[in-house]
Structures are given as structure tokens and as C-alpha cells.
C-alpha positions in Angstrom: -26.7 -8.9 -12.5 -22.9 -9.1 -11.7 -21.2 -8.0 -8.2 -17.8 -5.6 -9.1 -15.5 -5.3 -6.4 -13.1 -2.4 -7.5 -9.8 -1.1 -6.4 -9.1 2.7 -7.3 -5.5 3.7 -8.7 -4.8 7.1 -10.4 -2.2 5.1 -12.2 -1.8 1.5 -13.5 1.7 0.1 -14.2 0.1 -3.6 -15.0 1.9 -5.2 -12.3 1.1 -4.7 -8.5 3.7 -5.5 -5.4 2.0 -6.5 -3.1 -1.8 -8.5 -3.3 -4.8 -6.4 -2.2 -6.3 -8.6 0.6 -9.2 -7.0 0.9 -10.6 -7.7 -2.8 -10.3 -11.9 -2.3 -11.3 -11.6 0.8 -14.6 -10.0 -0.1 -15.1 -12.3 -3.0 -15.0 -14.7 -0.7 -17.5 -12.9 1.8 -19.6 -12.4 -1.3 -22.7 -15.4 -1.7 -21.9 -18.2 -4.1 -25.2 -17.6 -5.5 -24.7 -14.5 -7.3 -21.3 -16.2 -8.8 -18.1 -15.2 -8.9 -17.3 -11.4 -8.9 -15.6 -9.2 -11.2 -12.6 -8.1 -9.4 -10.6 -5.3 -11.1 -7.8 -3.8 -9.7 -6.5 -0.6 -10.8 -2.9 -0.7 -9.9 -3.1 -3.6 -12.9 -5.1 -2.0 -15.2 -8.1 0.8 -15.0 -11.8 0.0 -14.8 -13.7 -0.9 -18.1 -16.6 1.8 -17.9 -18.5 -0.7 -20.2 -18.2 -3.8 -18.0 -20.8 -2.0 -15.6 -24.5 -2.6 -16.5 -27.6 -1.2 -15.1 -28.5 -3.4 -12.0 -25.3 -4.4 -11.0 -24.1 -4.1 -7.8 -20.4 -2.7 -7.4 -18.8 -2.3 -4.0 -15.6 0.0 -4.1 -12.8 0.0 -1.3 -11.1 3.3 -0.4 -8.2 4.5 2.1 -7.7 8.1 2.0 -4.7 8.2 -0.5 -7.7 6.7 -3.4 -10.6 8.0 -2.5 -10.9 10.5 -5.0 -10.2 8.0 -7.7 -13.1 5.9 -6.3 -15.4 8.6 -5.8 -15.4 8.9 -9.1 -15.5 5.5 -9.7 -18.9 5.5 -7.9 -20.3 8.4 -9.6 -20.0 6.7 -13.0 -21.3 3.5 -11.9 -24.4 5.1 -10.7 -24.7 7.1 -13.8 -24.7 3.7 -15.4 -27.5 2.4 -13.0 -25.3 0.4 -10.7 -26.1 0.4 -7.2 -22.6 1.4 -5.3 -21.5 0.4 -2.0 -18.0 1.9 -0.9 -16.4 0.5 2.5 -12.7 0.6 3.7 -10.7 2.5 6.3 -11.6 5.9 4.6 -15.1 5.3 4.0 -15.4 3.8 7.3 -14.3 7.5 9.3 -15.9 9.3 6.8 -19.4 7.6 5.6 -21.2 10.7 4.5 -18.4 11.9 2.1 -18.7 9.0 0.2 -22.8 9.7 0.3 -22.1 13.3 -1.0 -19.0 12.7 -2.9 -19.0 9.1 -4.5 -22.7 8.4 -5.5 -22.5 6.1 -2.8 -26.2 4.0 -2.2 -24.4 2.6 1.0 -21.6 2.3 3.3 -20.3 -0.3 5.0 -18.0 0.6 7.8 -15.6 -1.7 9.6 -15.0 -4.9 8.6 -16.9 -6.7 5.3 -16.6 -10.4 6.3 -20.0 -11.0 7.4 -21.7 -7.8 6.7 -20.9 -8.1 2.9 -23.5 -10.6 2.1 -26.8 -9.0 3.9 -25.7 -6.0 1.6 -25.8 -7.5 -1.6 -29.3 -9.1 -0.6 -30.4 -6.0 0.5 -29.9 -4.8 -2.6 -31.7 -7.3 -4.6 -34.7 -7.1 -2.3 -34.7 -3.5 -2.8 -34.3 -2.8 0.6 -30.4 -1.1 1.5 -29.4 0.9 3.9 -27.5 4.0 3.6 -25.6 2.7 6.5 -24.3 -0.6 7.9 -22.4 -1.2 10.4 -20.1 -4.0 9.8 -18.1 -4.0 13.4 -15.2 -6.0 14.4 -15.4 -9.4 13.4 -14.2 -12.2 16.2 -11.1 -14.2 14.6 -13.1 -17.5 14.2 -15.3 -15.5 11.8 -12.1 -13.5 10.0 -12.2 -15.1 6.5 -9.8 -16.5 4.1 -8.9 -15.3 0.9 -10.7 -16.5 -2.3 -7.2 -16.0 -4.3 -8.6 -18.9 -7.4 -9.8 -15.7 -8.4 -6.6 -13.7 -8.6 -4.6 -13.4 -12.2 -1.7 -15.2 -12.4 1.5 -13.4 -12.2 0.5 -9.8 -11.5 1.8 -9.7 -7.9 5.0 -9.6 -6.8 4.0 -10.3 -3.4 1.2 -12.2 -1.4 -0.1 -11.1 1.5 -2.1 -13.1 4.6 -3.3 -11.4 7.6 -3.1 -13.4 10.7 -4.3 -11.1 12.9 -6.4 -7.7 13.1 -6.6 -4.5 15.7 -3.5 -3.1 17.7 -3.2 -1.9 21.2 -1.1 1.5 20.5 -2.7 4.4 19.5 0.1 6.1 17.1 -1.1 9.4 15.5 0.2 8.9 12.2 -2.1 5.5 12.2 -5.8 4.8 11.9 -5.5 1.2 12.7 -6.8 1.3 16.2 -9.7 4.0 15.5 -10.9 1.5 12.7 -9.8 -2.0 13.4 -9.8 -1.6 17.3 -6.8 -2.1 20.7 -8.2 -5.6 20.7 -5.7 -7.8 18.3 -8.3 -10.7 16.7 -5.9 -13.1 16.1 -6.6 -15.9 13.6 -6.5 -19.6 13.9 -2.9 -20.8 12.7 -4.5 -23.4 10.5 -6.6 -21.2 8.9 -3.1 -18.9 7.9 -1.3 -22.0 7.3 -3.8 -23.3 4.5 -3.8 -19.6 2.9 0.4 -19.7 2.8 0.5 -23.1 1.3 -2.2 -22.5 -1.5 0.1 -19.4 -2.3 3.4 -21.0 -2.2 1.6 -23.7 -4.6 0.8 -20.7 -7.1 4.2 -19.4 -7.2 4.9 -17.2 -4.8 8.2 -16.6 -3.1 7.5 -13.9 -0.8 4.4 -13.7 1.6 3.9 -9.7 3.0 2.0 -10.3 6.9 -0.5 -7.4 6.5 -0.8 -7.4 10.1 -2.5 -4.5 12.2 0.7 -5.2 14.3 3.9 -6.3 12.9 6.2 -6.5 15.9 6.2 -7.8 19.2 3.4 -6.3 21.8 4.6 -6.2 25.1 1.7 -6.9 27.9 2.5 -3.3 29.6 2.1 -1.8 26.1 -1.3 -3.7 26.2 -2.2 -2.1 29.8 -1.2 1.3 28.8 -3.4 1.0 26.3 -6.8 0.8 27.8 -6.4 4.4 30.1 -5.9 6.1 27.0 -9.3 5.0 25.6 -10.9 5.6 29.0 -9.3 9.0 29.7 -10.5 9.8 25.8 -13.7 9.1 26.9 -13.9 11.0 30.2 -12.3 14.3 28.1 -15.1 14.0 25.8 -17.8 13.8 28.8 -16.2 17.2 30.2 -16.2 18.8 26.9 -18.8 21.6 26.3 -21.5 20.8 24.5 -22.4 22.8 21.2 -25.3 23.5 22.8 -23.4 25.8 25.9 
């Protein structure tokens, strides 16, 4: 049995720009037990069909912009007799699509840190959930990057995330409907380790995929909180379907 973590592209050019976190990150979330994970990136080069056998677990991450693409990545890894578990900031708002859509066995919505692991047992007890919920992780509990894993010289740039969630509320963003107003800031020694081991492997320029890339001011944070709780108070007044 191997564990697949995929990234969905339409198109492949053989060299990405900037890192996708998320896959390293989850390789790292994933058990040492079940060895290392076959981590394929699309933006590099498309999915070997082939490299899927029957009992193999593959977890596919999707924003809305690839979700197609990894739908149908799902549905021919269950034809192959994977089990597939999608999660990311599309799969998270919209769980059931993937279900009806992507061949999905499960969803994990939020963040994969911890919630990761249980999932992949699950599976090999026979016992997942169409569902789990993976939350917000606290910053001590945010993990590093497992980027031994990543080929050499694919990327233009790295990326490290120091911190996750955003107090605004922008409409063009998902950020704080999916990552929460609460930033989760991580340790600095934790960042400074993941910078170094990159600058070691070459690289010259370090992206900060932060939820929040420029300076929150503590009346932006203040303004933030009445808009959740007005949110909330429209939806009590709402009519119900029911009326």
C-alpha cells in the first residue's frame, strides 16, 4: 500500500514557481510507518495513471481554479481501487461535491496537520469517515515542511508560512471563511529552521504564503469581530425554509 498526495494541473510546463506547501507539509503530517509518500505534482509533470494500485490510499488537494482536474483525478483512482481523500480550501466549502463529483471516500476540511494521520488509519482499519473535520490547528501544532522529499530544481521559488488566518473579511478571499479572523502565528524558530534548510538547497528566493501579508492594525482586528457577530445575528433573523 502506498499513500499519493496529488496536486491537479490542466497543464504541466515541468517547472513550477512557486513550492506547493501544502503537499510537504502533509507528507510530513503523514505516519512514518506507512513510508514516504508519492508526491506528484502536476504543474511538473501529470499523474502516472499506473503508479496507483488497488489499496492505496491517495489524498488529493483542490482550490477552486483545480478542482475539476482533481475530480477527475479521484474518479480514476477509485476506478483503480484506491481509496481517495480530497481536502483543501475548495473541498473544505464544498465537501459533498467532491462526494458526488470526485469519487471522493472522504473529506477532510480545514487544516490536515493532525487530522491527516487518523485518516490514513482509518483507512487501513476499514473504518473512514465520509467526513472529518480537521479545524484550525493552534500554531504550536502548525507543522513544518518535509521538503527532503521535494525534486531538486523544479521550483523557482520556496515558500514558508509563518502564520495562518486573517482578521479582514475581503469578498474576493476565502481565507477567513476557511482559515479563520484568528492569525495562528508560528514559532520563529520553527520558520527560521525551514528558511535555512531551503537556503542550504539552493534557493534564492523564499515566497511568505501568509494568510496575511501586510501589516494588521489592532482596529482592523476589532472591526473584525462585529462583522462575524452581526453575520451571525442576520442569520438568526433569517426566515427559516420552513416559514
Amino acid at each position: 500500500m502506498k499513500i499519493h498526495l496529488i496536486n491537479p494541473s490542466d497543464v504541466s510546463f515541468g517547472i513550477g514557481v512557486i513550492t506547493p506547501r501544502w503537499l510537504y507539509v502533509l507528507a510530513e503530517a503523514t505516519p512514518r510507518s506507512f513510508g514516504d509518500p508519492v508526491i506528484v505534482d502536476e504543474t511538473l509533470e501529470l499523474l502516472e495513471p499506473d503508479t496507483i494500485d488497488a489499496g492505496d490510499i491517495v489524498g488529493i488537494g483542490i482550490h477552486t481554479g483545480n478542482a475539476l482536474r482533481g475530480y477527475q483525478i479521484g474518479n480514476l483512482a477509485r476506478a483503480r481501487g484506491a481509496r481517495v481523500v480530497f481536502g483543501g480550501i475548495h473541498a473544505t466549502l464544498f465537501p459533498d461535491e467532491a462526494h458526488q463529483l470526485g469519487g471522493a471516500n472522504a473529506v477532510v476540511k480545514g487544516d490536515g496537520d493532525l487530522i491527516w494521520g487518523k485518516a490514513i488509519q482509518d483507512c487501513v482499519d476499514g473504518a473512514l469517515q465520509p467526513i472529518y473535520e480537521g479545524g484550525r490547528v493552534e500554531p504550536e501544532s502548525l507543522l513544518p515542511a518535509r521538503w527532503d522529499l521535494m525534486p531538486p530544481d523544479r521550483y523557482m521559488w520556496a515558500s514558508v508560512q509563518t502564520v495562518r488566518g486573517c482578521p479582514k473579511h475581503c469578498s474576493f478571499c476565502s481565507v477567513w471563511k476557511t482559515d479563520g479572523q484568528r492569525p495562528r502565528q508560528r514559532a520563529s524558530d520553527g520558520v527560521i529552521r525551514e528558511i535555512v534548510e531551503l537556503r542550504r538547497r539552493g534557493f534564492r528566493f523564499i515566497a511568505l504564503a501568509d494568510d496575511n501579508f501586510y501589516p494588521v492594525t489592532l482596529t482592523r482586528w476589532r472591526r473584525a469581530a462585529p462583522t462575524k457577530r452581526s453575520s451571525r445575528r442576520s442569520a438568526r433573523s433569517a426566515p427559516s425554509a420552513s416559514n
